[in-house]
N, C-alpha and C positions, 0 to 999 in steps of 0.2 A: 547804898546802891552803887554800883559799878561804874566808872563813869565809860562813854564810846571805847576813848581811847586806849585803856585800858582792856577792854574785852576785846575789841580789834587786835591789839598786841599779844594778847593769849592767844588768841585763834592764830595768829601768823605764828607763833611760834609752834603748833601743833605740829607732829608728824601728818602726811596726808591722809592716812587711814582715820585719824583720830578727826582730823577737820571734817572728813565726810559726814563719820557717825553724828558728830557735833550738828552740824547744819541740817540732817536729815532727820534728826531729833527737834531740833527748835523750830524746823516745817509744819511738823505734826502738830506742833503747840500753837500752830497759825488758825484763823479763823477762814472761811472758803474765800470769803473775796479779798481777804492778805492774800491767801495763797494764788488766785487769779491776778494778783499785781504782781507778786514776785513771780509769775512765770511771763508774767509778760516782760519784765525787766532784765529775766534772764534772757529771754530768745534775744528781745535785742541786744546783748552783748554779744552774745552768740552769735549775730548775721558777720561779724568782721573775720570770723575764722571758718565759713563757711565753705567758702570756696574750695578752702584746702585739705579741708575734711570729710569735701563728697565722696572722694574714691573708697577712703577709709572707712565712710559710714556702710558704702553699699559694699564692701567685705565684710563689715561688723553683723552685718544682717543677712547676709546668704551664706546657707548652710554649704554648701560646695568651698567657699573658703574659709570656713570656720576648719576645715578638715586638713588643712596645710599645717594650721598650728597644731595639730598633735607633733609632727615631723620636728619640731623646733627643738631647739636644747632649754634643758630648765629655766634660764634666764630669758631667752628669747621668750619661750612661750610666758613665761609671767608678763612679761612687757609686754608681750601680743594681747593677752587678754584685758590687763588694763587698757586697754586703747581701745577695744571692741566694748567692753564693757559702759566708755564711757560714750560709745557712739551708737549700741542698741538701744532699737525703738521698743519704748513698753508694749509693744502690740505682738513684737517679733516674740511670739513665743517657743517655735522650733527650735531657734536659734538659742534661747535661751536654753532649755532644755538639752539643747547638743552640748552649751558650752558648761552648764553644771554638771553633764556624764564627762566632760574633761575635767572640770575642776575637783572632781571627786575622785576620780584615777589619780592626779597630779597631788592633791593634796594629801591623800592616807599615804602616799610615798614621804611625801615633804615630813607631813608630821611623825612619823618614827624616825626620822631622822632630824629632825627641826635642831635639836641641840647641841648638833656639829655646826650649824649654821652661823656664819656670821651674820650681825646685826642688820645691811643692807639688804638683804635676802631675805630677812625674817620679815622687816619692816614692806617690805616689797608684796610677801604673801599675804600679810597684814593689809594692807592697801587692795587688793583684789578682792578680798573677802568681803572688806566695808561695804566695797563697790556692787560688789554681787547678791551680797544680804539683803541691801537697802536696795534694789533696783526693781522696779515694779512688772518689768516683765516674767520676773520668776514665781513659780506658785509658792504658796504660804509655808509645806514642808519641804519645799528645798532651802527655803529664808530661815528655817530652820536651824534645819542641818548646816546649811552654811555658818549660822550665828552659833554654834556648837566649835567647829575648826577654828571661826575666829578666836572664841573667847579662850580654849586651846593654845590656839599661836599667840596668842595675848602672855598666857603665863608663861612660854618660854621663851617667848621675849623677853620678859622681864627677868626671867633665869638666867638667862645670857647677858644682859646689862647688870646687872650683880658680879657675874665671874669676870664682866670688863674692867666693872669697878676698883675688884679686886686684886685687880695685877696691878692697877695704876698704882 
């Protein structure tokens, strides 16, 4: 058996795409009244950054600013959506819905091109997906199709970490 320390060190060492999947995996393996305790454990870590993350939550969630991030450059808008993504309410489903007809635009570009990509940028796309996959606002076949792009940018991640290897 594992001991804490040990799996806590794994997990810190994870990329954050792979920590998401991770945690959001070992949720589902929870029994209802775990998971009613770790949500309560989470909101309260959650009330210390609350304040600073009202404005950003009520953009995360109305579709009138979800529509600025098209306008953005590839980077930006990746960062923009990780940040909405992790401040959408499960309930917001418009929103969610708007921001998968962006991520679906954005990413069939990303991926025919993904193996020009340096690794920041991959990992980056990698991270949004997790977040979008596993996020309860979106329906069943767009967690899909989502878990499809991931596992996609997953192998050319890992193509790209191969041809770095290889120069080293």
């Amino acid at each position: 058996m594992l001991h804490k320390e040990r799996v806590c060190s794994m997990f810190k060492q994870l990329e954050p795409h792979k920590r998401i999947d991770f945690m959001c995996g070992m949720l589902n393996l929870c029994h209802p009244f775990e998971l009613r305790f770790f949500g309560s454990y989470v909101e309260d870590l959650a009330k210390k950054d609350f304040n600073s993350l009202r404005e950003a939550e009520g953009k995360a969630n109305n579709r009138n600013e979800l529509t600025k991030c098209i306008e953005a450059d590839d980077k930006s808008f990746r960062s923009k959506v990780a940040v909405y993504l992790a401040l959408l309410k499960s309930s917001s489903r418009t929103c969610a819905n708007f921001i998968y007809d962006m991520l679906e635009n954005h990413i069939q570009k990303s991926l025919s091109v993904i193996s020009d990509m340096d690794e920041p940028t991959v990992l980056n796309i990698l991270l949004v997906l997790a977040m979008a996959m596993n996020h309860p606002a979106f329906q069943y076949s767009q967690k899909m199709r989502m878990y499809d792009w991931y596992e996609n940018a997953k192998k050319a991640a890992e193509q790209i970490l191969k041809v770095i290897l290889q120069e080293i």
